[in-house]
N, C-alpha and C positions, 0 to 999 in steps of 0.2 A: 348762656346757651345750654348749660347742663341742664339746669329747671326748666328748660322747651323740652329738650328730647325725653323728660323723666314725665311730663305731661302728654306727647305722644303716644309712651311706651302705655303707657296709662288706661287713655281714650283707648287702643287699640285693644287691651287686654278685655276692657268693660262693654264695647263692640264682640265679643269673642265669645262672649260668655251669655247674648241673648240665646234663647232656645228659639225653636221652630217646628217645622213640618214639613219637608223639601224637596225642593227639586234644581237641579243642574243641567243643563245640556252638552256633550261635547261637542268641540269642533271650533273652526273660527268664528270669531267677532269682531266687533269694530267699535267703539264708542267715542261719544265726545262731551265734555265736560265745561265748564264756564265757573271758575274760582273769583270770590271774595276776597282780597289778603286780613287778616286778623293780625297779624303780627311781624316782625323781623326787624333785620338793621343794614345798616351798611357799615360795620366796625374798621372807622380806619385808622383808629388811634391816633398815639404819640411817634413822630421820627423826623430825625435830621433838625432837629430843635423845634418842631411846631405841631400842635395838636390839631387834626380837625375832630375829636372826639368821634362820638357813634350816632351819628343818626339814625333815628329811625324812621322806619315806610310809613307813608300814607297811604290808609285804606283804598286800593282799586281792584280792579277786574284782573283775573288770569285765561287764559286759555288754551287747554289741551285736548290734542286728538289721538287713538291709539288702535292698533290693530292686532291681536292677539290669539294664542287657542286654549282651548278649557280643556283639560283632563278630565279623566272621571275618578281620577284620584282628588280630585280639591286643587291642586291647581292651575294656575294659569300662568302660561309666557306671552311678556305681552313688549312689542315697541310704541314708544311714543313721544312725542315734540310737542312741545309746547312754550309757551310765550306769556312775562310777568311784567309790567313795567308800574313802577311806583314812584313819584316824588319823593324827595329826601326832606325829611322835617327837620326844622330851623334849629341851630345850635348855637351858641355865642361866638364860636369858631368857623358859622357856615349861614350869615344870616341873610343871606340872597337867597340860598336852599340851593335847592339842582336835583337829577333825576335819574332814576336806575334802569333801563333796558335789562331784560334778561332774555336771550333762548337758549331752551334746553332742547338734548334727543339723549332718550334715557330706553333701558334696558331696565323691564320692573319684573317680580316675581311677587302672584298672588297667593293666598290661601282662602278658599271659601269656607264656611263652616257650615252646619244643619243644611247640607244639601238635598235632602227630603222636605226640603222646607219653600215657600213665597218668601221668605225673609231670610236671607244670607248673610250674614255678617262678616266682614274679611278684612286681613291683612297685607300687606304687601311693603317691599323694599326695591330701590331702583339705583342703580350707578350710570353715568355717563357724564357726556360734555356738556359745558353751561358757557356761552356767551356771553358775556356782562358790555355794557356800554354806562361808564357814570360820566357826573359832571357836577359841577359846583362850584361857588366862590364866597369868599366872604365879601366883596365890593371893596376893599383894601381903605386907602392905599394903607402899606402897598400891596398892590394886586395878588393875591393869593386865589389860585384856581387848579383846576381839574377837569378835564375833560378826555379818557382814553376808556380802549378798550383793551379785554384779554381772554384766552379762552382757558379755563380749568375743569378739571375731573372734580365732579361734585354726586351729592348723593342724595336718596330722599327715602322718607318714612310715609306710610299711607295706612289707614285705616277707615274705611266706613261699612255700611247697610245694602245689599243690593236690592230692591223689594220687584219680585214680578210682575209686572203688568197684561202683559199676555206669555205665550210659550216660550216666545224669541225676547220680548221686548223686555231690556229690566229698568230698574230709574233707580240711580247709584246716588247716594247721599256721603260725603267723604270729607274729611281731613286730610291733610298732605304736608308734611316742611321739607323745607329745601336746602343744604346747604354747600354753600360753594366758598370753599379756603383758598387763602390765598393768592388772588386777585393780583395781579402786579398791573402799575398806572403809572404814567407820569406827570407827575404836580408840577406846579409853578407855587414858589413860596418864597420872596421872587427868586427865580432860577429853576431851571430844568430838576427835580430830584427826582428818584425811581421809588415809590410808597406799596406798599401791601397792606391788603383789607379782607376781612372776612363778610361772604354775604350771606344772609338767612332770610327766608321768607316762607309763612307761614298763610296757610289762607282753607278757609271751607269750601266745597265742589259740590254743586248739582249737576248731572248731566245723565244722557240714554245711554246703554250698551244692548247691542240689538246684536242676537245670535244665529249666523249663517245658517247652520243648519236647523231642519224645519222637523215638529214633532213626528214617530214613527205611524205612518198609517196602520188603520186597526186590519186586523185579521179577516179575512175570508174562512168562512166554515167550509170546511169538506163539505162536499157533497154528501149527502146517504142517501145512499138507496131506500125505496120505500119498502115494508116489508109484503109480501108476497103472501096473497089470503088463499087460507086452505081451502082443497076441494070441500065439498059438503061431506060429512062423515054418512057411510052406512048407518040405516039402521040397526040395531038400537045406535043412538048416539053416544059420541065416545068425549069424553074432553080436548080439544086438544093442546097441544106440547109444543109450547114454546121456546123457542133458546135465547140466552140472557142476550136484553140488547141494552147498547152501550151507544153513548149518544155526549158531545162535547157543545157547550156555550162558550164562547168567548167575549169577552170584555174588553172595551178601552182603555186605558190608562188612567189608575187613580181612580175608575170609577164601578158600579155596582149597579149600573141601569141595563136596562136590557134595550139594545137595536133591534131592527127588526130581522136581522138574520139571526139572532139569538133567537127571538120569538117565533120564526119559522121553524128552530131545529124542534124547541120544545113542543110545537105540535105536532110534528112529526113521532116523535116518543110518545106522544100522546093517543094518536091514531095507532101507534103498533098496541093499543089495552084492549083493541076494539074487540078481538076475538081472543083473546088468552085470560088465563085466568091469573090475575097477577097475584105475585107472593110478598115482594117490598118493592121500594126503591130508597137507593143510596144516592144523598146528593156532597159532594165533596167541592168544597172552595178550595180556589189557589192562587197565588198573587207570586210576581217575577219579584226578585229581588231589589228592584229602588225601593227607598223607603226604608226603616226602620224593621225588626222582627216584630216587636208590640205594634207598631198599627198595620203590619202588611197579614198581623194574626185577625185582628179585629176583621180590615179589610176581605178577608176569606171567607171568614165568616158570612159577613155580611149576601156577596155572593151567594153563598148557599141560602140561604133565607131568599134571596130576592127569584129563583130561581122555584123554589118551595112554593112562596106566594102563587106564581104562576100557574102552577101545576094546578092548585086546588082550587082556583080561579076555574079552570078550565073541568072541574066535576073529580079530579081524583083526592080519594080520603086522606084526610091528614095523615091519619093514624097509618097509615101506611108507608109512609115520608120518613125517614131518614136522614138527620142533616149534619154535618161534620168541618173544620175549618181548619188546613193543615197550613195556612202561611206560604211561606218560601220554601218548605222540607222538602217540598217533593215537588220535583220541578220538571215537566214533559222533557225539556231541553235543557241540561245545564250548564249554566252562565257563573262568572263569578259577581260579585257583590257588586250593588248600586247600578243593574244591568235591566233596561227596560227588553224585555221579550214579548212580543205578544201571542204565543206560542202559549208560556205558563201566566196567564191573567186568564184563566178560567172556572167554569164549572164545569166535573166530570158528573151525568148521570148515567148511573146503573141500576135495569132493570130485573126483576127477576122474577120466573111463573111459576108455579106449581105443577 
Protein backbone atom coordinates (compact mmCIF):
# COMPACT_ATOMS: atom_id res chain seq x y z
CA UNK A 1 0.00 0.00 0.00
CA UNK A 2 2.91 2.35 0.76
CA UNK A 3 4.47 1.98 -2.86
CA UNK A 4 0.52 3.13 -4.17
CA UNK A 5 0.21 6.15 -2.06
CA UNK A 6 4.27 7.16 -2.78
CA UNK A 7 3.20 6.70 -6.78
CA UNK A 8 0.02 9.07 -6.18
CA UNK A 9 1.97 11.46 -4.23
CA UNK A 10 4.13 11.21 -7.47
CA UNK A 11 1.61 11.57 -10.44
CA UNK A 12 0.16 14.50 -8.43
CA UNK A 13 3.33 16.34 -7.98
CA UNK A 14 4.39 15.90 -12.04
CA UNK A 15 0.50 16.96 -12.78
CA UNK A 16 1.52 20.25 -10.70
CA UNK A 17 4.44 21.14 -12.20
CA UNK A 18 2.86 21.39 -16.15
CA UNK A 19 2.97 25.14 -17.05
CA UNK A 20 0.15 27.11 -18.87
CA UNK A 21 -1.72 30.17 -19.80
CA UNK A 22 -4.97 30.50 -17.57
CA UNK A 23 -8.09 30.90 -16.71
CA UNK A 24 -10.56 29.85 -13.85
CA UNK A 25 -14.07 30.89 -13.08
CA UNK A 26 -15.57 31.25 -9.85
CA UNK A 27 -18.67 29.98 -8.43
CA UNK A 28 -20.50 26.68 -8.50
CA UNK A 29 -20.19 23.62 -10.64
CA UNK A 30 -21.16 20.25 -11.05
CA UNK A 31 -19.28 17.50 -12.81
CA UNK A 32 -19.41 13.76 -13.54
CA UNK A 33 -16.77 11.39 -14.06
CA UNK A 34 -16.70 7.56 -15.32
CA UNK A 35 -13.39 5.57 -13.62
CA UNK A 36 -11.31 2.52 -15.10
CA UNK A 37 -9.94 0.64 -11.84
CA UNK A 38 -5.91 0.17 -12.57
CA UNK A 39 -5.44 -1.25 -9.28
CA UNK A 40 -6.30 -2.38 -5.48
CA UNK A 41 -7.20 -5.37 -3.30
CA UNK A 42 -9.30 -6.50 -0.88
CA UNK A 43 -6.53 -7.52 2.04
CA UNK A 44 -8.19 -9.85 4.18
CA UNK A 45 -5.38 -11.81 5.52
CA UNK A 46 -4.61 -14.21 8.25
CA UNK A 47 -7.16 -14.81 11.39
CA UNK A 48 -8.79 -17.25 13.67
CA UNK A 49 -6.49 -19.96 12.06
CA UNK A 50 -7.43 -19.38 8.13
CA UNK A 51 -5.95 -17.33 5.49
CA UNK A 52 -8.18 -15.90 2.61
CA UNK A 53 -4.96 -13.87 1.65
CA UNK A 54 -5.38 -10.61 -0.68
CA UNK A 55 -7.12 -10.51 -3.53
CA UNK A 56 -6.90 -8.40 -5.84
CA UNK A 57 -9.77 -6.25 -8.18
CA UNK A 58 -10.53 -6.90 -11.53
CA UNK A 59 -10.38 -4.21 -14.01
CA UNK A 60 -13.93 -2.33 -14.06
CA UNK A 61 -15.90 0.71 -14.37
CA UNK A 62 -16.39 3.44 -11.48
CA UNK A 63 -18.66 6.10 -11.15
CA UNK A 64 -18.79 9.58 -9.77
CA UNK A 65 -20.86 12.56 -9.46
CA UNK A 66 -20.00 15.99 -7.52
CA UNK A 67 -21.14 19.47 -6.87
CA UNK A 68 -18.81 22.11 -5.83
CA UNK A 69 -17.57 25.93 -5.71
CA UNK A 70 -14.29 27.34 -7.14
CA UNK A 71 -12.51 30.22 -5.50
CA UNK A 72 -10.55 32.50 -7.03
CA UNK A 73 -7.81 31.69 -4.81
CA UNK A 74 -7.26 28.03 -6.59
CA UNK A 75 -9.44 26.34 -4.80
CA UNK A 76 -12.27 24.21 -4.77
CA UNK A 77 -14.95 22.62 -2.02
CA UNK A 78 -16.55 20.13 -3.67
CA UNK A 79 -19.28 16.92 -2.34
CA UNK A 80 -19.42 13.80 -3.99
CA UNK A 81 -20.83 9.99 -4.26
CA UNK A 82 -19.80 7.72 -5.97
CA UNK A 83 -19.89 4.03 -6.84
CA UNK A 84 -16.91 1.12 -7.54
CA UNK A 85 -17.67 -2.52 -7.87
CA UNK A 86 -14.91 -5.11 -8.95
CA UNK A 87 -14.65 -8.85 -8.87
CA UNK A 88 -12.17 -10.38 -6.43
CA UNK A 89 -9.43 -12.31 -8.29
CA UNK A 90 -8.79 -16.10 -7.67
CA UNK A 91 -6.53 -17.09 -4.78
CA UNK A 92 -5.76 -20.66 -3.64
CA UNK A 93 -7.75 -19.66 -0.47
CA UNK A 94 -10.69 -18.11 -2.72
CA UNK A 95 -10.90 -20.11 -5.93
CA UNK A 96 -14.74 -19.54 -6.63
CA UNK A 97 -13.58 -15.67 -6.52
CA UNK A 98 -16.67 -13.26 -5.26
CA UNK A 99 -17.08 -9.58 -5.59
CA UNK A 100 -16.76 -6.12 -3.94
CA UNK A 101 -19.53 -3.29 -3.91
CA UNK A 102 -18.41 -0.04 -2.90
CA UNK A 103 -20.35 3.38 -2.22
CA UNK A 104 -18.77 6.30 -1.27
CA UNK A 105 -20.12 10.23 -0.14
CA UNK A 106 -16.84 12.10 0.24
CA UNK A 107 -15.93 15.69 1.28
CA UNK A 108 -12.75 16.45 -1.33
CA UNK A 109 -10.56 19.56 -1.33
CA UNK A 110 -8.99 20.91 -4.76
CA UNK A 111 -6.08 23.01 -5.76
CA UNK A 112 -5.95 24.19 -9.28
CA UNK A 113 -2.72 25.46 -10.66
CA UNK A 114 -1.70 28.02 -13.78
CA UNK A 115 -5.03 29.41 -13.58
CA UNK A 116 -4.37 31.83 -16.34
CA UNK A 117 -4.22 28.92 -18.23
CA UNK A 118 -6.73 26.22 -20.76
CA UNK A 119 -4.71 23.52 -19.02
CA UNK A 120 -5.05 23.36 -15.22
CA UNK A 121 -3.41 20.80 -13.53
CA UNK A 122 -4.64 20.00 -9.78
CA UNK A 123 -4.72 18.32 -6.67
CA UNK A 124 -7.08 17.15 -4.30
CA UNK A 125 -7.74 15.00 -1.07
CA UNK A 126 -11.31 13.62 0.24
CA UNK A 127 -12.58 12.05 3.64
CA UNK A 128 -15.77 10.45 4.28
CA UNK A 129 -17.98 7.16 4.37
CA UNK A 130 -17.45 4.13 2.19
CA UNK A 131 -20.00 1.16 2.05
CA UNK A 132 -18.49 -1.99 1.22
CA UNK A 133 -20.70 -5.17 0.29
CA UNK A 134 -18.05 -8.36 -0.28
CA UNK A 135 -18.41 -12.06 -0.85
CA UNK A 136 -16.71 -15.15 -1.65
CA UNK A 137 -15.92 -18.66 -1.11
CA UNK A 138 -13.53 -21.19 -1.62
CA UNK A 139 -16.24 -24.09 -2.77
CA UNK A 140 -14.98 -26.07 0.56
CA UNK A 141 -15.74 -28.64 1.81
CA UNK A 142 -15.74 -27.48 4.16
CA UNK A 143 -17.54 -24.65 3.13
CA UNK A 144 -15.69 -21.43 3.74
CA UNK A 145 -17.47 -18.21 2.73
CA UNK A 146 -18.21 -14.51 3.17
CA UNK A 147 -20.77 -12.54 2.40
CA UNK A 148 -21.41 -9.10 4.55
CA UNK A 149 -21.48 -5.62 4.66
CA UNK A 150 -20.03 -2.50 6.77
CA UNK A 151 -19.74 1.03 6.65
CA UNK A 152 -16.05 2.80 7.38
CA UNK A 153 -14.50 6.33 7.32
CA UNK A 154 -12.18 6.12 4.35
CA UNK A 155 -10.10 8.57 2.39
CA UNK A 156 -8.91 9.35 -1.12
CA UNK A 157 -6.05 11.04 -3.07
CA UNK A 158 -6.70 12.74 -6.59
CA UNK A 159 -4.75 14.35 -8.96
CA UNK A 160 -5.21 15.06 -12.69
CA UNK A 161 -5.57 17.98 -15.91
CA UNK A 162 -8.48 20.13 -16.30
CA UNK A 163 -8.20 21.23 -20.05
CA UNK A 164 -10.98 23.95 -21.31
CA UNK A 165 -13.21 23.32 -23.76
CA UNK A 166 -15.45 26.36 -23.78
CA UNK A 167 -15.79 29.15 -20.78
CA UNK A 168 -17.94 26.94 -18.61
CA UNK A 169 -17.24 23.55 -20.05
CA UNK A 170 -13.73 21.68 -18.90
CA UNK A 171 -12.95 17.84 -19.63
CA UNK A 172 -10.97 16.62 -16.36
CA UNK A 173 -8.55 13.66 -17.05
CA UNK A 174 -7.60 12.23 -13.42
CA UNK A 175 -6.27 9.53 -11.05
CA UNK A 176 -8.00 8.92 -7.87
CA UNK A 177 -7.16 5.91 -4.90
CA UNK A 178 -9.25 5.05 -2.38
CA UNK A 179 -8.87 3.59 0.83
CA UNK A 180 -11.05 2.13 3.15
CA UNK A 181 -9.55 0.22 6.73
CA UNK A 182 -10.75 -1.81 8.48
CA UNK A 183 -13.85 -3.31 7.20
CA UNK A 184 -15.28 -5.70 9.71
CA UNK A 185 -17.42 -8.98 8.10
CA UNK A 186 -18.57 -12.12 9.15
CA UNK A 187 -17.04 -15.29 7.57
CA UNK A 188 -18.02 -18.79 7.84
CA UNK A 189 -14.75 -20.93 8.13
CA UNK A 190 -17.07 -23.27 9.19
CA UNK A 191 -18.66 -21.19 11.79
CA UNK A 192 -19.64 -17.73 12.37
CA UNK A 193 -16.01 -15.68 13.01
CA UNK A 194 -16.01 -11.63 12.87
CA UNK A 195 -12.74 -10.93 10.17
CA UNK A 196 -11.31 -7.47 9.28
CA UNK A 197 -9.95 -6.36 5.70
CA UNK A 198 -8.39 -3.48 4.36
CA UNK A 199 -9.94 -2.06 0.97
CA UNK A 200 -7.99 -0.05 -1.91
CA UNK A 201 -8.91 0.81 -5.15
CA UNK A 202 -7.26 2.51 -7.58
CA UNK A 203 -8.59 3.53 -11.12
CA UNK A 204 -8.06 6.53 -14.06
CA UNK A 205 -11.35 9.25 -14.65
CA UNK A 206 -12.53 10.81 -17.65
CA UNK A 207 -15.35 13.08 -17.19
CA UNK A 208 -17.09 17.00 -17.74
CA UNK A 209 -17.11 19.79 -15.01
CA UNK A 210 -19.33 22.41 -16.38
CA UNK A 211 -19.16 25.85 -14.51
CA UNK A 212 -22.58 27.62 -13.36
CA UNK A 213 -21.49 30.66 -13.81
CA UNK A 214 -21.32 32.31 -17.17
CA UNK A 215 -18.44 34.59 -18.59
CA UNK A 216 -18.58 38.62 -17.68
CA UNK A 217 -20.40 40.39 -20.42
CA UNK A 218 -18.21 43.07 -22.14
CA UNK A 219 -18.51 46.71 -21.51
CA UNK A 220 -20.70 49.44 -22.98
CA UNK A 221 -18.64 52.57 -23.87
CA UNK A 222 -19.83 55.76 -22.51
CA UNK A 223 -21.45 57.77 -24.53
CA UNK A 224 -19.39 61.08 -25.80
CA UNK A 225 -20.60 63.70 -26.91
CA UNK A 226 -19.57 64.83 -30.28
CA UNK A 227 -17.42 67.66 -30.32
CA UNK A 228 -19.17 70.91 -31.06
CA UNK A 229 -17.70 72.83 -34.52
CA UNK A 230 -16.54 76.38 -34.27
CA UNK A 231 -18.38 79.45 -35.49
CA UNK A 232 -16.42 80.55 -38.73
CA UNK A 233 -13.57 82.88 -37.52
CA UNK A 234 -13.48 86.59 -38.56
CA UNK A 235 -11.44 87.70 -40.92
CA UNK A 236 -8.31 87.64 -41.03
CA UNK A 237 -8.48 83.88 -39.95
CA UNK A 238 -7.42 82.86 -36.74
CA UNK A 239 -6.34 79.15 -35.77
CA UNK A 240 -8.53 77.58 -33.69
CA UNK A 241 -8.07 76.10 -30.04
CA UNK A 242 -8.75 73.03 -29.09
CA UNK A 243 -8.96 71.39 -25.63
CA UNK A 244 -7.32 68.06 -25.09
CA UNK A 245 -9.94 65.32 -25.79
CA UNK A 246 -9.88 62.13 -24.18
CA UNK A 247 -11.54 59.24 -25.61
CA UNK A 248 -11.65 55.32 -23.89
CA UNK A 249 -11.74 51.64 -26.13
CA UNK A 250 -12.68 48.83 -24.31
CA UNK A 251 -11.85 45.18 -24.91
CA UNK A 252 -13.22 41.74 -24.12
CA UNK A 253 -11.43 39.53 -22.20
CA UNK A 254 -8.10 37.91 -23.11
CA UNK A 255 -8.47 39.77 -26.27
CA UNK A 256 -6.93 42.84 -28.58
CA UNK A 257 -9.57 42.98 -31.41
CA UNK A 258 -11.54 45.81 -31.79
CA UNK A 259 -15.83 45.52 -31.67
CA UNK A 260 -17.70 47.69 -33.31
CA UNK A 261 -18.28 50.12 -30.34
CA UNK A 262 -14.63 50.30 -30.09
CA UNK A 263 -14.46 51.24 -33.71
CA UNK A 264 -17.35 53.73 -33.28
CA UNK A 265 -15.39 55.52 -30.25
CA UNK A 266 -12.20 55.69 -32.50
CA UNK A 267 -14.03 57.72 -35.07
CA UNK A 268 -15.40 59.61 -33.14
CA UNK A 269 -11.77 60.90 -31.87
CA UNK A 270 -11.13 60.83 -35.22
CA UNK A 271 -13.84 63.41 -36.54
CA UNK A 272 -12.85 65.72 -33.41
CA UNK A 273 -9.01 66.43 -35.96
CA UNK A 274 -11.42 67.66 -38.49
CA UNK A 275 -11.03 71.34 -37.52
CA UNK A 276 -8.07 71.56 -34.84
CA UNK A 277 -4.67 71.48 -35.45
CA UNK A 278 -3.35 68.52 -33.84
CA UNK A 279 -0.18 68.43 -31.57
CA UNK A 280 0.13 64.33 -30.72
CA UNK A 281 -1.63 61.57 -29.58
CA UNK A 282 -0.97 59.28 -26.68
CA UNK A 283 -2.23 55.67 -26.94
CA UNK A 284 -1.90 53.68 -23.53
CA UNK A 285 -2.82 49.83 -23.18
CA UNK A 286 -4.23 48.30 -20.02
CA UNK A 287 -5.26 44.86 -18.98
CA UNK A 288 -7.38 43.83 -15.50
CA UNK A 289 -5.55 41.75 -13.37
CA UNK A 290 -6.32 37.75 -14.48
CA UNK A 291 -3.53 36.49 -16.03
CA UNK A 292 0.12 36.70 -15.30
CA UNK A 293 2.06 40.33 -15.07
CA UNK A 294 4.50 39.20 -18.20
CA UNK A 295 1.54 38.35 -20.54
CA UNK A 296 -1.14 40.96 -19.27
CA UNK A 297 2.28 43.49 -20.14
CA UNK A 298 2.55 41.87 -23.58
CA UNK A 299 -1.33 41.99 -23.74
CA UNK A 300 -1.44 45.90 -23.24
CA UNK A 301 0.79 46.44 -25.43
CA UNK A 302 -0.76 44.79 -27.79
CA UNK A 303 -3.91 46.85 -27.45
CA UNK A 304 -2.16 49.89 -27.93
CA UNK A 305 -0.89 48.78 -31.40
CA UNK A 306 -4.18 47.51 -32.41
CA UNK A 307 -5.90 50.74 -31.67
CA UNK A 308 -2.69 52.73 -33.58
CA UNK A 309 -3.36 50.59 -36.51
CA UNK A 310 -6.78 51.97 -36.64
CA UNK A 311 -6.06 55.46 -36.42
CA UNK A 312 -3.65 55.59 -39.44
CA UNK A 313 -5.92 53.37 -41.20
CA UNK A 314 -8.37 55.93 -41.04
CA UNK A 315 -5.62 58.99 -42.66
CA UNK A 316 -3.83 60.03 -39.24
CA UNK A 317 0.24 60.31 -39.30
CA UNK A 318 1.96 57.68 -37.71
CA UNK A 319 4.41 59.89 -36.60
CA UNK A 320 2.25 61.60 -34.52
CA UNK A 321 1.11 58.32 -32.51
CA UNK A 322 2.22 57.65 -29.35
CA UNK A 323 2.01 54.16 -28.08
CA UNK A 324 2.80 52.76 -24.45
CA UNK A 325 1.77 49.34 -22.61
CA UNK A 326 1.34 49.68 -18.74
CA UNK A 327 -0.09 46.08 -17.85
CA UNK A 328 -2.06 45.85 -14.70
CA UNK A 329 -0.20 49.08 -12.98
CA UNK A 330 -2.77 51.20 -13.44
CA UNK A 331 -6.02 50.11 -13.21
CA UNK A 332 -9.30 52.66 -13.85
CA UNK A 333 -11.05 50.39 -10.92
CA UNK A 334 -8.90 48.47 -8.47
CA UNK A 335 -9.42 44.85 -7.93
CA UNK A 336 -7.20 42.53 -6.24
CA UNK A 337 -5.18 39.82 -8.11
CA UNK A 338 -6.65 37.23 -10.81
CA UNK A 339 -9.92 39.68 -10.94
CA UNK A 340 -11.53 39.86 -14.47
CA UNK A 341 -12.84 43.74 -14.64
CA UNK A 342 -13.93 44.97 -17.71
CA UNK A 343 -13.75 48.52 -16.57
CA UNK A 344 -9.57 48.15 -16.73
CA UNK A 345 -9.17 45.87 -20.32
CA UNK A 346 -8.77 49.10 -22.17
CA UNK A 347 -7.22 51.62 -24.26
CA UNK A 348 -6.97 55.17 -22.98
CA UNK A 349 -6.60 57.80 -25.95
CA UNK A 350 -5.32 61.13 -25.54
CA UNK A 351 -5.41 64.00 -27.70
CA UNK A 352 -3.78 67.03 -28.01
CA UNK A 353 -3.85 70.54 -30.33
CA UNK A 354 -1.57 73.14 -30.66
Amino acid sequence: MKSRITKTVALAALMAGAAGVAHATEGWYGRADLGYSTGGEFDIGTGNGYSWGSPGLEADTSQHIGLGYAFMNGLRLEGEVGHRWNELETTPALDYGGDVHAWSAFLNVFYDFNRSSNVNPYIGVGVGGVRLNANGNDGGPPARSFDDEDTVLGYQALAGIGIGVTEQLTLDIGYRALWAPDVEFLANQPGPVTRKADYEHQAITVGLRWQFAGAAAAPVAPPVAPPVAPPPPPPPPVVQTCPTGAYTVYFEWDRSTLNAEALAVIDRAVSSLANCNLSGIALVGHTDTSGSPQYNQGLSERRASVVRDALTARGVAAAAIRTEGRGENDLARPTGPNVRDPLNRRTAITITFR
